[in-house]
C-alpha positions in Angstrom: -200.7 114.5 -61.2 -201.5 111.9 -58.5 -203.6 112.6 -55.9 -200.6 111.8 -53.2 -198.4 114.2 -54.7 -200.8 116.7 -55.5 -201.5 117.0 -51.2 -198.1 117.1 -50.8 -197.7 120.3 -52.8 -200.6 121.7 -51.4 -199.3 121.3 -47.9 -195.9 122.6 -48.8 -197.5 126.2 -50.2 -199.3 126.4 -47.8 -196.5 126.6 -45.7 -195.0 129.6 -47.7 -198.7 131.5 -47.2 -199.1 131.1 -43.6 -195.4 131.3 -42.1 -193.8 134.0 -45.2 -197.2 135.4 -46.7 -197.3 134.2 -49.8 -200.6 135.5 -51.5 -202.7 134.1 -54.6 -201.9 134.3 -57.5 -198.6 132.9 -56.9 -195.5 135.6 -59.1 -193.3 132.9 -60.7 -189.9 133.8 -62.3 -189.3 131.7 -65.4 -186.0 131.2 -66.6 -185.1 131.4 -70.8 -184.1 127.4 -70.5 -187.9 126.2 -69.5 -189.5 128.2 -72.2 -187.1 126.3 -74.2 -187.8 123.3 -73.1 -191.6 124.0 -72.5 -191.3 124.7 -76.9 -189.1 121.6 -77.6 -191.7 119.2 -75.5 -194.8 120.8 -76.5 -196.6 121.3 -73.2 -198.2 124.5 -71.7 -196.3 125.9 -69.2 -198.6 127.8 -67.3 -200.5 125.3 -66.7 -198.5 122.9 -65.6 -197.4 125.6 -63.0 -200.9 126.2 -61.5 -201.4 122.3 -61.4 -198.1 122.4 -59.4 -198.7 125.1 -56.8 -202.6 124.4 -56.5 -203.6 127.8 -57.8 -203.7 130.7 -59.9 -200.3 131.9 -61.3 -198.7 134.8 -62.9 -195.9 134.0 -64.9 -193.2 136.6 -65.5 -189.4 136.8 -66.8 -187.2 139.2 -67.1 -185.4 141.3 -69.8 -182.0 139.3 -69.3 -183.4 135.9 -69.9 -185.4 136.9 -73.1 -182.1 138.2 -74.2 -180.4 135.1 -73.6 -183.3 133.4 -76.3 -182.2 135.9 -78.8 -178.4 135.3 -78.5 -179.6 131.5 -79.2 -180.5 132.5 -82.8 -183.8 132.1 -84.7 -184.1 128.6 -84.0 -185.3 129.4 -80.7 -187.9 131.9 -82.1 -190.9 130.0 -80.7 -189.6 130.3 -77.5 -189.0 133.7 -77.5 -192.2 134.1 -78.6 -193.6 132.7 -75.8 -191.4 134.9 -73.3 -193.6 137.9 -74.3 -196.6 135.9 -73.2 -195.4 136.5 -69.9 -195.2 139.4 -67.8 -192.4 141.7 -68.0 -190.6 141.8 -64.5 -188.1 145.0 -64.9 -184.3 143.8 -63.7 -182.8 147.4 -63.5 -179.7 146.3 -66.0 -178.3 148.7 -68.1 -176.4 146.0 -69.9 -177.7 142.3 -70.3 -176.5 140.3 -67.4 -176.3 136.0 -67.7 -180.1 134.7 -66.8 -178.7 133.3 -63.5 -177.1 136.4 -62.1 -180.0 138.1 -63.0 -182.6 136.0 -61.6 -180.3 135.7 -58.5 -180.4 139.8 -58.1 -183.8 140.0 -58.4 -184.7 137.7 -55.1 -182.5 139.2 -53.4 -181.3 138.3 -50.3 -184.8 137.4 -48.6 -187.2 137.5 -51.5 -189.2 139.9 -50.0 -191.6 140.5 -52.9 -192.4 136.8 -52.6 -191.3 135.1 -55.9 -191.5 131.2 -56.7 -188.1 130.5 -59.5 -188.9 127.8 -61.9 -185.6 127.4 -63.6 -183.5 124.5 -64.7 -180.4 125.7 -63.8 -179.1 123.8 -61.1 -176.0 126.4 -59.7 -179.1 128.6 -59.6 -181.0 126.7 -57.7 -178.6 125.4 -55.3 -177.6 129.3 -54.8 -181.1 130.0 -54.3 -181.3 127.0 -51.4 -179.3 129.3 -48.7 -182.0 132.2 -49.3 -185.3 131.6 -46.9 -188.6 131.3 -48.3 -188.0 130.6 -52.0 -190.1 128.0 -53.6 -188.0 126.2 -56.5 -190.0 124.3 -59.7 -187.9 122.1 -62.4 -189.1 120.1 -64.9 -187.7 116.3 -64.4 -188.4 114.6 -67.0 -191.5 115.3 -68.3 -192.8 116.0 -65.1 -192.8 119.5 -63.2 -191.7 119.1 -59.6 -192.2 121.5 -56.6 -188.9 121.2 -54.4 -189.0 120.2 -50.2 -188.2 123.3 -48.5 -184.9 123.7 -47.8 -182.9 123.7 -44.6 -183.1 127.8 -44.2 -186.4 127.7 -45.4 -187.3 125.7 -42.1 -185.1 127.5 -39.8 -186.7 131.0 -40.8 -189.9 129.2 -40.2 -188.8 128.2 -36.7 -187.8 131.7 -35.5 -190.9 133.0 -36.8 -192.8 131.0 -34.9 -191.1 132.1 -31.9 -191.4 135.6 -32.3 -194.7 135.4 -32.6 -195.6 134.1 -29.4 -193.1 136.7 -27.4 -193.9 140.4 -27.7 -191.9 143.1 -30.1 -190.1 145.9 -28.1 -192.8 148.3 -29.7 -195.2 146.5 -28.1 -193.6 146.5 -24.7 -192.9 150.0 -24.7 -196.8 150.5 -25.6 -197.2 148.2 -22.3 -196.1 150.4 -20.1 -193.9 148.9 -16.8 -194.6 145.8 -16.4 -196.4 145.1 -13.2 -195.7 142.4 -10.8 -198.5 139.7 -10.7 -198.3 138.0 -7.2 -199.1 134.3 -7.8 -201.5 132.1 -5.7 -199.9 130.2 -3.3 -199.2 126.7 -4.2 -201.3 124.7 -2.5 -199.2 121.9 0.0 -200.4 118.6 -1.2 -201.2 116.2 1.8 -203.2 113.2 2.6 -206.5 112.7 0.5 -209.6 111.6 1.2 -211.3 108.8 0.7 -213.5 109.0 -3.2 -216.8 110.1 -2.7 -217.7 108.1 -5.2 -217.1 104.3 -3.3 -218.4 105.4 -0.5 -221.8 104.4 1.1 -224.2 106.7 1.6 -225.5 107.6 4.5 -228.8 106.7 5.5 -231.4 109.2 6.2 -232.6 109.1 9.9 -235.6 107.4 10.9 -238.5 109.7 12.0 -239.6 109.4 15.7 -242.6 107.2 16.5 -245.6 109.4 17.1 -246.4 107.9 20.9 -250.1 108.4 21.4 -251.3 111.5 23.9 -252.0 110.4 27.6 -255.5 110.1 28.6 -255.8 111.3 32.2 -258.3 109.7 34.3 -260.1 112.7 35.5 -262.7 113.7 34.5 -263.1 117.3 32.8 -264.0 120.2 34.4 -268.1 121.2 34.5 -268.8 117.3 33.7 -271.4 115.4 36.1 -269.1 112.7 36.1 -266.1 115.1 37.3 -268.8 115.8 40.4 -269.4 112.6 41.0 -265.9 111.1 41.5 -265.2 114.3 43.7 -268.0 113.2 45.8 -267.0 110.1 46.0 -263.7 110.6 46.9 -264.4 113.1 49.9 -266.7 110.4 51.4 -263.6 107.4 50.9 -261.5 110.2 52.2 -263.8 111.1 55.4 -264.9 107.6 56.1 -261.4 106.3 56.1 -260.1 109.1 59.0 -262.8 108.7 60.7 -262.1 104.9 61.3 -258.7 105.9 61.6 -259.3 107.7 64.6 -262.3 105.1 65.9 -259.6 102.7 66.1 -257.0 104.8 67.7 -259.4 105.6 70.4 -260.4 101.8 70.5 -264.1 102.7 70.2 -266.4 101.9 67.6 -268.1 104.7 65.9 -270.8 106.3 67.3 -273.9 106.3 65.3 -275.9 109.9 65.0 -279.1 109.5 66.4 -282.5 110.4 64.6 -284.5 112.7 65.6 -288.3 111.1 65.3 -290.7 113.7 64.5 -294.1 113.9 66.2 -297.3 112.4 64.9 -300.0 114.7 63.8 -302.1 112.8 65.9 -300.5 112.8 69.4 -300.3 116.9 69.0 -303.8 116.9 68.4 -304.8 114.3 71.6 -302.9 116.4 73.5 -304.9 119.7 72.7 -308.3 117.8 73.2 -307.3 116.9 76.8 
């Protein structure tokens, strides 16, 4: 099998597994005409099965079409012989039924024991078409082909989808009343701002200029220099209001007078005397 053809078959069972739940190994009804033609062309037929569907397989027919080999006579011995091979799938008739009708009453009308049908009957498989979920093999040729899904196969696929992603009515009732969920309030949309992003950015401010501490002129406290500038500014400060009020009075300034003191030597004339 190409390599093309063999994705394509793999992709189309595993649609059957994920949306119907069809399980490995795959339960495939044989009809009595492919075990004929499986004898007349010499090939294995199991095997080409598994290399169809990409996995283990479990062949099985069914009372009816085995009896359909024997009506055939003993030509078709082989053939019949390799019907027992398989596993015997119980049909519930009585009475042998034609393969077809019997195959047909065994899917059912949703195949829900999950059968692929490799037949070559073509009223079969065209009947078979209008049932959902039924993979369909047929030998063209010499080569075995895996049929597209049909269009109820997809439409059952759709509406299970669907009903998966709303909740059952068990599951509601499980639920409880539904409770009200107040949603946010939209937010309005208005003007935007500008993007942060082509902006400048700001510069950082400069930090102040340390200004150097004022140096007072005077001098500290307990210092002789501190004594000596006060001294020197009471004396400015006297001298200058006392020529204030020299010149007020229009007088110069009276100078104090020195006291002489006496000599040693005139105190002592005296007492001679």
């Amino acid at each position: 099998m190409r390599q093309k053809r063999a994705k394509a078959y793999r992709k189309l069972m595993q649609l059957y597994s994920m949306s119907f739940g069809f399980r490995e190994p795959y339960q495939v009804l044989v009809d009595s005409e492919l075990c004929r033609l499986s004898v007349s062309q010499k090939f294995e037929l199991v095997k080409q099965l598994s290399t169809v569907l990409q996995a283990e397989v479990k062949a099985m027919i069914t009372q009816c079409c085995i009896h359909e080999l024997y009506l055939q006579g003993k030509e078709q011995q082989p053939a019949v012989d390799l019907a027992k091979t398989f596993e015997r799938r119980r049909c519930n008739h009585r009475e042998p039924i034609a393969g077809d009708e019997c195959l047909a009453s065994v899917i059912g009308d949703k195949n829900k024991h999950r059968y692929v049908v490799a037949s070559q009957s073509q009223p079969l498989r065209a009947r078979l078409r209008s049932i959902p979920a039924v993979p369909l093999v047929h030998m063209n040729r010499a080569v075995m082909v895996l049929e597209p899904p049909s269009d109820t196969t997809l439409r059952a696929k759709t509406l299970n989808e669907e009903q998966k992603l709303h909740a059952s009515a068990p599951d509601i009732a499980l639920a409880g009343p539904s409770q009200t969920v107040q949603s946010p309030p939209k937010k309005k949309k208005g003007p935007k701002g500008p993007n942060p992003l082509s902006m400048k950015k700001k510069k950082a401010p400069e930090p102040a200029q340390q200004q150097p501490p004022k140096t007072d002129n005077k001098p500290q406290a307990g210092s002789k220099r501190k004594a000596d500038q006060l001294e020197d500014d009471d004396v400015e400060r006297h001298g200058s209001s006392h020529v204030e009020t020299s010149q007020a009075s229009g007088s110069a300034p009276k100078r104090k007078r020195k006291r002489r003191k006496k000599a040693s030597g005139d105190n002592s004339s005296l007492s001679v005397s």
